[in-house]
N, C-alpha and C positions, 0 to 999 in steps of 0.2 A: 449580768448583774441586775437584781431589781431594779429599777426607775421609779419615779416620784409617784406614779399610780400605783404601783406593786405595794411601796413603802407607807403609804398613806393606806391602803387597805389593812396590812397586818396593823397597822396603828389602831383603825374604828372595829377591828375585830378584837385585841388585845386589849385594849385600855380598859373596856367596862371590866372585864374578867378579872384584872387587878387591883383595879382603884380600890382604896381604902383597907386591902390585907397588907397585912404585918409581912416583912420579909426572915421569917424563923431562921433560917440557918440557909450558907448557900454550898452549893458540891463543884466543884471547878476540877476538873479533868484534865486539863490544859493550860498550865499557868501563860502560854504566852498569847492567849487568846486576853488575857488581862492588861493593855495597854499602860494602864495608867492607875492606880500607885501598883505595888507589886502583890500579887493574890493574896496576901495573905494579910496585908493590911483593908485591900478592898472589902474583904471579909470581915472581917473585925468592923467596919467602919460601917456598915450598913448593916449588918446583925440586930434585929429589934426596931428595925425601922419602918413606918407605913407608907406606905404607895400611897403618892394625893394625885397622881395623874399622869398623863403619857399626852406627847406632842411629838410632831415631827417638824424638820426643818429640813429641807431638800432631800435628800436621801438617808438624812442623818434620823434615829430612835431617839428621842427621850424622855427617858421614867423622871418624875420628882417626887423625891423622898422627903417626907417629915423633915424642917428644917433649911428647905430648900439646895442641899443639896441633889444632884443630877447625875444617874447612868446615861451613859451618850453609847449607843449601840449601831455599829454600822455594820451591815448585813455584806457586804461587797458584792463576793461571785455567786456563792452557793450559803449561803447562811438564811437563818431558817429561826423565826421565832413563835413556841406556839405554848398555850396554856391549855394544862392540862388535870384530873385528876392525879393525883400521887399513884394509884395504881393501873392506871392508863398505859400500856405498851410506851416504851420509846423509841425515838427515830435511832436510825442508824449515826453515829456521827454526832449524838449529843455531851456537850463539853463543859455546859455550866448548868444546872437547876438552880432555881431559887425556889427554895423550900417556906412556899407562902402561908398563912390560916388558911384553916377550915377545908386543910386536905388537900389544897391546888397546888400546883406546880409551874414555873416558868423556865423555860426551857430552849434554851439555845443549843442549837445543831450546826453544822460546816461543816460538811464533804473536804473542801479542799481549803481550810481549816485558813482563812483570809481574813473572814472579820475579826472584828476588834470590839471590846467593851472600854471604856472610862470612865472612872468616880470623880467627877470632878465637885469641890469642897464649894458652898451659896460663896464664899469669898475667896475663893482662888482665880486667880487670876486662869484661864483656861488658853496655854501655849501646846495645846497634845491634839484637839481633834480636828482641828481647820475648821469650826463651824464660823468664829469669828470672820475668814474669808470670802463665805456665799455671797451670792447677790441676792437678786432679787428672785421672791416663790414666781411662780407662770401665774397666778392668779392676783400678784399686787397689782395694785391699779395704777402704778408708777412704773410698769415697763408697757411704755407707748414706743412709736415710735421715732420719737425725738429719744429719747435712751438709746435705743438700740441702735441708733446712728451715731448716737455720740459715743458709746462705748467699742461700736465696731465697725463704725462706717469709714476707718482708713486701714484698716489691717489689710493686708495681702493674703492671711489664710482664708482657706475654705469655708465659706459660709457654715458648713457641716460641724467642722473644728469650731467655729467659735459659739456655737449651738454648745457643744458639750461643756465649753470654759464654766467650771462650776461658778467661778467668781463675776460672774456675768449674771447670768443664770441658772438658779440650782434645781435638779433635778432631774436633768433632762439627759439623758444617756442616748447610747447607738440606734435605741429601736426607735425610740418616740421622735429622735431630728430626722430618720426617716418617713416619717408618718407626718411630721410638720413642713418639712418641705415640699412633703408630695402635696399636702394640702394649699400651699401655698404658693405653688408654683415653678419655685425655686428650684434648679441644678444644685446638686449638693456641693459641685463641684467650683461653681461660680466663685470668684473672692470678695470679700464680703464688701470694700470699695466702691465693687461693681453696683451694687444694689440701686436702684431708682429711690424717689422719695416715695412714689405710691407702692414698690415692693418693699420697702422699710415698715407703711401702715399695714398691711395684708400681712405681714408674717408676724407685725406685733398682735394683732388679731387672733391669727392663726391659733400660734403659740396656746394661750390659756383652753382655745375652744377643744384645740386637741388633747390637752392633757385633763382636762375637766371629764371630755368625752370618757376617753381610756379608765380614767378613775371611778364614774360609776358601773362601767361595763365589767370590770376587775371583781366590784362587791362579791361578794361571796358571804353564807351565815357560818355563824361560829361552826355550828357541828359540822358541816363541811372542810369546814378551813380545816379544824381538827382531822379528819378522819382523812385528808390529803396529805398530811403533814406540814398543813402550810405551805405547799407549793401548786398546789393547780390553779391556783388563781393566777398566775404566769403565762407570760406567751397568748393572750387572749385572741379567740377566733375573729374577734372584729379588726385585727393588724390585716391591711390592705397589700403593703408596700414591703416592708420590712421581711426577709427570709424568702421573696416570693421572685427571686431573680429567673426569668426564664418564660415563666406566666404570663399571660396576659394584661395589661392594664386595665382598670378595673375601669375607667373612665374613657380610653381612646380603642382598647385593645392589640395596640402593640406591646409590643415583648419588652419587658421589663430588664436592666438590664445592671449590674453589680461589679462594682469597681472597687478599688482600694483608696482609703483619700486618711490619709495622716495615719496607715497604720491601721486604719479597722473600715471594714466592707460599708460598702453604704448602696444600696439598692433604691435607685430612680427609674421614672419612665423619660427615656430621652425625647418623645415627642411634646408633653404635657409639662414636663419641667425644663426652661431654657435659661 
């Protein structure tokens, strides 16, 4: 699943290519890739409307249309958002176009057809996409570590698990709590109780410099992005930790080493992480 550097990139590629075109008519494929109201009113309801701009909030997409209302697009597993000419080849797996001015196209795709889009109305109340529930971005200057002690400094789960609790922390998925804790020192396996006050500052730390890092190393220019389909910007060669069970440590050189902790793999070095 993208994470918050993946998601923030298709954001600073996508945004300029929309802003300001009118969204002419849209093609939906897939009505149950439409969350929220039901396709056919989504349609109708943003037909004629201008793009003022795209933002993200953890992992979450969104467009704001003339009027202030909000498409809320969440990419999940394999979903894929890319802008493109009208006569541009399309990916395999694409399930909405938004048929923008001046010939562009936006264009949502999903292999394994998980995400989800939302129209939510400038005054509705928004009970459909959990953005209401996030915490805080990696880069507020409000998650020190007096927060992250106070939100997780008595839980018995794995420091790992509470890494992913979006409503803690949003954005931060399987690869990057790998990549954070390797940076920080931290057993993924540890519970998070355990934590010291001076290992509570160093992972508040940690936290932002890693996903900062990841974020510009991600960039990619549009005609790239395009001609990938929006996905080679994934998986980036500078991941140390993450996928690399068996390898060397890139800092001690022992054998790095992949365990199961809540359900999904987590890859530490057991001499550098205690």
């Amino acid at each position: 699943m993208p994470e918050l550097p993946e998601v923030e990139t298709v954001r600073r590629v996508i945004e300029p290519q929309i802003t300001g075109r009118s969204i002419e008519s849209v093609t939906i494929r897939r009505n149950e890739i439409i969350a929220h109201p039901d396709a056919g009113e989504f349609v109708s309801l943003i037909a004629g409307k201008s793009i003022r701009g795209m933002y993200r909030r953890g992992k979450f997409l969104i467009i704001i249309l003339e009027g202030n209302d909000t498409i809320v697009i969440h990419l999940r597993m394999t979903g894929s958002l890319i802008a493109a000419p009208a006569d541009y080849p399309e990916e395999k797996h694409t399930h909405i176009i938004f048929h923008l001015g001046d010939g562009m196209e936006l264009r949502f795709s999903d292999q394994r057809r998980f995400g989800r889009l939302w129209l939510i109305g400038k005054d509705e109340h928004d009970s459909y996409t959990g953005l209401s529930k996030l915490g805080l971005e990696p880069s507020d200057f409000r998650l020190n570590a007096a927060y992250l002690k106070e939100r997780l400094g008595k839980r018995r789960k794995s420091i790992k698990e509470c890494l992913l609790d979006q409503s803690v922390i949003t954005g931060i998925g399987n690869i990057y709590s790998d990549e954070i804790l390797f940076g920080a020192g931290i057993s993924p396996q540890r519970e998070a109780r355990t934590l010291s006050d001076d290992e509570w500052c160093h992972l508040s730390s940690t936290i932002p410099a890693v996903m900062e890092f990841f974020t510009e190393k991600n960039m990619i220019d549009s005609e790239e992005y395009l001609r990938t389909g929006g996905k080679e910007y994934r998986n980036t060669p500078y991941i140390r930790i993450y996928g690399h069970d068996g390898e060397p440590c890139p800092v001690c050189g022992n054998k790095l080493r992949r365990i199961t902790i809540g359900g999904r793999g987590s890859t530490f070095c057991p001499v550098c992480q205690c």
